[in-house]
N, C-alpha and C positions, 0 to 999 in steps of 0.2 A: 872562353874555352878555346884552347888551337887543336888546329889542327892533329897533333899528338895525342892530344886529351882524347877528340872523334875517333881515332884509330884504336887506341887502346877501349871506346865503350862498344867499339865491335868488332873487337875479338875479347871483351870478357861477357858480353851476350853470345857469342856463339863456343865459347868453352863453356858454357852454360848445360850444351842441348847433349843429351846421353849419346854413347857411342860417335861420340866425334873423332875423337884422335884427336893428333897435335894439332895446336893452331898455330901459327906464326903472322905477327902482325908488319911483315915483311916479305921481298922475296928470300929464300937461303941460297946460302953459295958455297960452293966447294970446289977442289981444284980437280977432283976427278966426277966420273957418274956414278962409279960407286959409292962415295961418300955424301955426292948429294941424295942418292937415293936412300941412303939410311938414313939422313934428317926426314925423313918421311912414312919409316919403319915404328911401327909399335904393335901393343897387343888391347884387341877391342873384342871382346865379346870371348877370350881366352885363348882366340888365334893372331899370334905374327903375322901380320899383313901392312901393306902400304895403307894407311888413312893418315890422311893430312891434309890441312887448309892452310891458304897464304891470304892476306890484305895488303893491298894496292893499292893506292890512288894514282890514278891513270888521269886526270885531268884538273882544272880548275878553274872554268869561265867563271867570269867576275862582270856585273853590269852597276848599270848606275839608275836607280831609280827614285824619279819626280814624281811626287802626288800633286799636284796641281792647284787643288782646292785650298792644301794647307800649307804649299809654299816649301815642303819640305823635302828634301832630299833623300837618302842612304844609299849606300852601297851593298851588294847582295855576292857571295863570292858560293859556287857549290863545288863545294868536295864531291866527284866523281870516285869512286871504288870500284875495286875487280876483288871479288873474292870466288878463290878458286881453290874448288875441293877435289881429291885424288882418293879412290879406292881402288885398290887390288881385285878383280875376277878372281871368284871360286862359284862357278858353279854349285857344286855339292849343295856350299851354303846359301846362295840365291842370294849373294851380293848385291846383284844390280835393284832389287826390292828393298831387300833390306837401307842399303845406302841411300837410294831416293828415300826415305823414310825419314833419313836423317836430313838431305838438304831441305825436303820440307821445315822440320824442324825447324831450321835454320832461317830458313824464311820468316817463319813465323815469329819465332826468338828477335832477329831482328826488326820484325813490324809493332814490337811492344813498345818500340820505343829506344832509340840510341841515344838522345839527347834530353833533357828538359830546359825549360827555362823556354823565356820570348826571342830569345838572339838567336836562337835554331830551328828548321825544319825537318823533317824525314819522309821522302813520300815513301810507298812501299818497294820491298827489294823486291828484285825482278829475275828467275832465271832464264838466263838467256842460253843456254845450251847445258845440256845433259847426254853426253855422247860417251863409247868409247875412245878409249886415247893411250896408245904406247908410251908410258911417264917412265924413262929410263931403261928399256927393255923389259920392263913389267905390262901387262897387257890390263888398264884399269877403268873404271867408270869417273868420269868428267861431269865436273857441275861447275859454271859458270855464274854467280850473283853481280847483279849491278844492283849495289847501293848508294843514292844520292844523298847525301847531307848538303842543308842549305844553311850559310849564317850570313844574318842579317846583321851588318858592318854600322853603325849608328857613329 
């Protein structure tokens, strides 16, 4: 499995989880803020609003691991991830419930499992921040996931 293969099983586990909005298994780019901000424009629950998530990989230590007993070697390399989710503020509809709702979700979906087989690991994802955040002149709720995948290099 590479690295692409990991990326693509999460973000079709978290296109999985209801009222997500877009997922993108990158960052997006645009040459103005307007047009990045409509890559991040859809309709969830039958309002226009900003929902969207991006996947990252932000790192990739690699070690070398001896078992001693058995003489034997391998390599171990972990895919570090940022997945970062974007919701619009509306009060009326109590966005910031509603959407924690969803990163749960998300959480979850991903702890089912991103990979199988013996050449991979997943500990559980982690959020690491849930804040407000001005995302383009939009005033919106921030969710932060660190996902580790580990493959075991034979």
């Amino acid at each position: 499995m590479s690295e692409a293969t990991v990326r693509a099983s999460i973000k079709t586990l978290i296109e999985a989880v209801s009222n997500v909005g877009l997922v993108y298994d990158h960052e997006p780019f645009a040459a103005t803020w307007d047009e990045y901000v409509d890559q991040f424009k859809c309709k969830v629950l039958g309002r226009d609003q900003v929902r969207a998530w991006t996947i990252s990989m932000e790192a990739m230590p690699r070690e070398r691991l001896t078992v001693a007993s058995a003489r034997n070697t391998h390599n171990q390399a972990r895919f570090n991830y940022k997945v970062r989710g974007y919701c619009g503020f509306n009060e009326e509809c109590e966005t910031e419930t509603e959407f924690m709702t969803v990163v749960i979700a998300v959480l979850n979906k991903l702890d089912t499992g991103i990979v199988t087989g013996n050449a991979y690991n997943a500990p559980v994802a982690q959020l690491d921040n849930y804040v407000p955040r001005t995302f383009g002149g939009v005033l919106c709720h921030y969710a932060e996931i660190t996902q580790e995948v580990i493959e075991i290099i034979v």
